[in-house]
C-alpha positions in Angstrom: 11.6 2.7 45.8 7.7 2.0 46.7 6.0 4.0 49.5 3.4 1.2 50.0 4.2 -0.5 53.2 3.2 -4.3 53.7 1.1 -2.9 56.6 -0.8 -0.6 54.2 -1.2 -3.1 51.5 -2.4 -5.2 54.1 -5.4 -2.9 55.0 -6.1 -2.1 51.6 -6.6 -6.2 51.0 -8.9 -6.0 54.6 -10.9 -3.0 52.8 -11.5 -4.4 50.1 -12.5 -8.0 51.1 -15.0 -6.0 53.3 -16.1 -4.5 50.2 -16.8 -7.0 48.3 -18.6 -8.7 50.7 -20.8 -5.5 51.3 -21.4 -5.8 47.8 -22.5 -9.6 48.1 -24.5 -8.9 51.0 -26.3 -6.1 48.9 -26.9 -8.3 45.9 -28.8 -10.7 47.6 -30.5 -8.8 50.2 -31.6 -6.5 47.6 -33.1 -9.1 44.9 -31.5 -12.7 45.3 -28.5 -11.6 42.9 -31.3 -11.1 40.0 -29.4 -7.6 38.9 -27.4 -9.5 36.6 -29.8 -11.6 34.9 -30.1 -10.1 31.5 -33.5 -10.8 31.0 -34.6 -11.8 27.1 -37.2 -9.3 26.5 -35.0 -6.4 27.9 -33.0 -4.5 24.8 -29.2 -4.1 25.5 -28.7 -0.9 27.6 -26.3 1.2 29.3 -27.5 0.4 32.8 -26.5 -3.3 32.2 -22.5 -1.9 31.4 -22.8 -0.1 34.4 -23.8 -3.3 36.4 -21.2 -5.8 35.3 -18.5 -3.2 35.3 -19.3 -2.4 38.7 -19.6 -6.3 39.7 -16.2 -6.9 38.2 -14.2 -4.2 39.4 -14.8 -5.4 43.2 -13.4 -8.1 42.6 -10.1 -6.8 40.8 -9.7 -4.7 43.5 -9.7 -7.4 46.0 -7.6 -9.7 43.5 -5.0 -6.4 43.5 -4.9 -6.0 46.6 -4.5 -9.4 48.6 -1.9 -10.4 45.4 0.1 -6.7 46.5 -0.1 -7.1 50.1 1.4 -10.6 49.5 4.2 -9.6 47.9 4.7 -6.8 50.2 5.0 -9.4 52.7 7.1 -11.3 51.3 10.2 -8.7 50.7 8.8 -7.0 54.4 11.2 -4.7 55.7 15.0 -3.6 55.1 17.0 -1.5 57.6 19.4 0.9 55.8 22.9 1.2 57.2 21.4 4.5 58.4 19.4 2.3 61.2 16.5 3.7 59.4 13.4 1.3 58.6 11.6 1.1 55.3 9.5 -1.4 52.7 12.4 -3.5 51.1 12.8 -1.2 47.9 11.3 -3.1 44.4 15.1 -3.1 43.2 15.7 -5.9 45.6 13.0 -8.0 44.7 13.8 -10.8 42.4 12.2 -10.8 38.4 9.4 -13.2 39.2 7.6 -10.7 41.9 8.2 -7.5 39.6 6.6 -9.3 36.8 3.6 -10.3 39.4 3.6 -6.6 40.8 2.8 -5.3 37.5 0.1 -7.9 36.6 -1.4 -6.7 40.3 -0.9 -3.1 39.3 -2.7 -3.4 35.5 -5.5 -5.5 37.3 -6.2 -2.1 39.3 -6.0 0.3 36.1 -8.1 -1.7 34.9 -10.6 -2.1 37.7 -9.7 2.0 38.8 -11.2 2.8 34.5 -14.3 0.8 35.6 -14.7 2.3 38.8 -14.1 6.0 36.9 -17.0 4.8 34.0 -19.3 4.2 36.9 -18.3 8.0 38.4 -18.6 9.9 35.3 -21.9 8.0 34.3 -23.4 9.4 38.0 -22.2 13.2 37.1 -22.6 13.1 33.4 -26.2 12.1 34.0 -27.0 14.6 37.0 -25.9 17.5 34.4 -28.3 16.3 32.0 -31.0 15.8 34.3 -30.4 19.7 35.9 -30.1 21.3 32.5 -33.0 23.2 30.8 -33.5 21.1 27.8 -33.4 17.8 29.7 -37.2 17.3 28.3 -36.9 18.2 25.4 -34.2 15.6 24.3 -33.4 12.0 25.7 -30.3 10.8 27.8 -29.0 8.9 24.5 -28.9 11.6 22.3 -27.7 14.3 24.7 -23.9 15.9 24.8 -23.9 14.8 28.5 -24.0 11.1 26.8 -21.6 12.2 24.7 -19.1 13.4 26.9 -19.6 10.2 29.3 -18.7 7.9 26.2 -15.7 10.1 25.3 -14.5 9.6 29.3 -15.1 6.0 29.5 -13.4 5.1 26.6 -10.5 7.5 27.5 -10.3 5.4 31.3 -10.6 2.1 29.7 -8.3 2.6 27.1 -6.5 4.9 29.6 -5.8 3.5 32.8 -4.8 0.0 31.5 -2.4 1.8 28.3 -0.6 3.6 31.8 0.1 0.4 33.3 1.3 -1.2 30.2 3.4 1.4 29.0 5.7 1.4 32.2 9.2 0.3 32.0 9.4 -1.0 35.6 7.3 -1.9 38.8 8.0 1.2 40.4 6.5 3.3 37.4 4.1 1.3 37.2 3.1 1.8 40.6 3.5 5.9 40.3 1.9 6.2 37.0 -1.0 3.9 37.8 -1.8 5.8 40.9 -0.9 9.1 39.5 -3.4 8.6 36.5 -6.5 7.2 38.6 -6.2 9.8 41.2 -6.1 12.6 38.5 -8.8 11.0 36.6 -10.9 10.6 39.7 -9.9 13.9 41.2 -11.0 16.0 37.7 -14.8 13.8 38.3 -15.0 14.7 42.1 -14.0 18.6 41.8 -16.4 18.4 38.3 -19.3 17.1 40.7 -18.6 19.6 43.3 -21.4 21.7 41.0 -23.7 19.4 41.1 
């Protein structure tokens, strides 16, 4: 049964619109949406993955969310012979919305792994920059680099495996949430040193 009400989906979709248009708003009154031009003479660099994941994962999120809170919608409530309210369960909904719920729920493992790149990039590189060798060696060749390529490719291979893997909707849902939250809750309690 999901836990998700249509009212909650709905003011995950109003959050995340708002996001995204924070995000516009920054891009051009930052530089006129130059951050991502890849200019010719620049080499290809970390920064740039960064950048584009970043830019693309708003918009999953937004895609996830309006997509979810419509289908909440749709099925809305149920009253159980109990007289108690609740989110029509997923087992009532019909083939067609299931197979869109889980298309929904892989488009946010896969913008969640993006999102978690962009975290472990932040605390990977403070740990390099407050260790006591950080001038001795370079970013590229340190373990903190290391350690954030072994991360990101575990999230984006990750997250998205989790959503595929699930037999139905509803794990889907659970596993998908379950994964990003422990992914992002190891980052968060791992920064808490920095």
């Amino acid at each position: 049964m999901s836990q998700i009400s249509p009212t909650t989906a709905m003011l995950w979709s109003i959050l995340s619109i708002m996001y995204l248009a924070f995000m516009l708003h920054h891009m051009y009154r930052s530089d006129r949406f130059q951050c991502p031009h890849w200019p010719s003479r620049e080499p290809a660099n970390f920064k740039r993955v960064l950048t584009y994941g970043y830019m693309l994962s708003i918009p999953l999120l937004v895609v996830f969310s309006v997509g979810n809170a419509v289908l909440k919608y749709r099925y809305g409530y149920t009253q159980l012979p109990n007289g108690a309210i609740i989110p029509t369960p997923l087992t009532m909904w019909s083939e067609r919305s299931k197979a869109a719920g889980r298309a929904f729920y892989t488009l946010l493992a896969i913008a969640w792994s993006l999102e978690i790149v962009s975290h472990l990039e932040e605390w990977t590189f403070w740990l390099f920059l407050l260790s006591p060798t950080v001038q001795a060696r370079q970013w590229i060749h340190s373990p903190h680099f290391l350690s954030w390529c072994i991360g990101s490719g575990l999230a984006i291979i990750g997250m998205p495996l989790v959503a595929g893997l699930a037999g139905d909707l509803a794990h889907a849902e659970a596993y998908v949430l379950l994964a990003g939250s422990v992914g992002s809750g190891i980052i968060t309690v791992a920064s808490l040193q920095v």
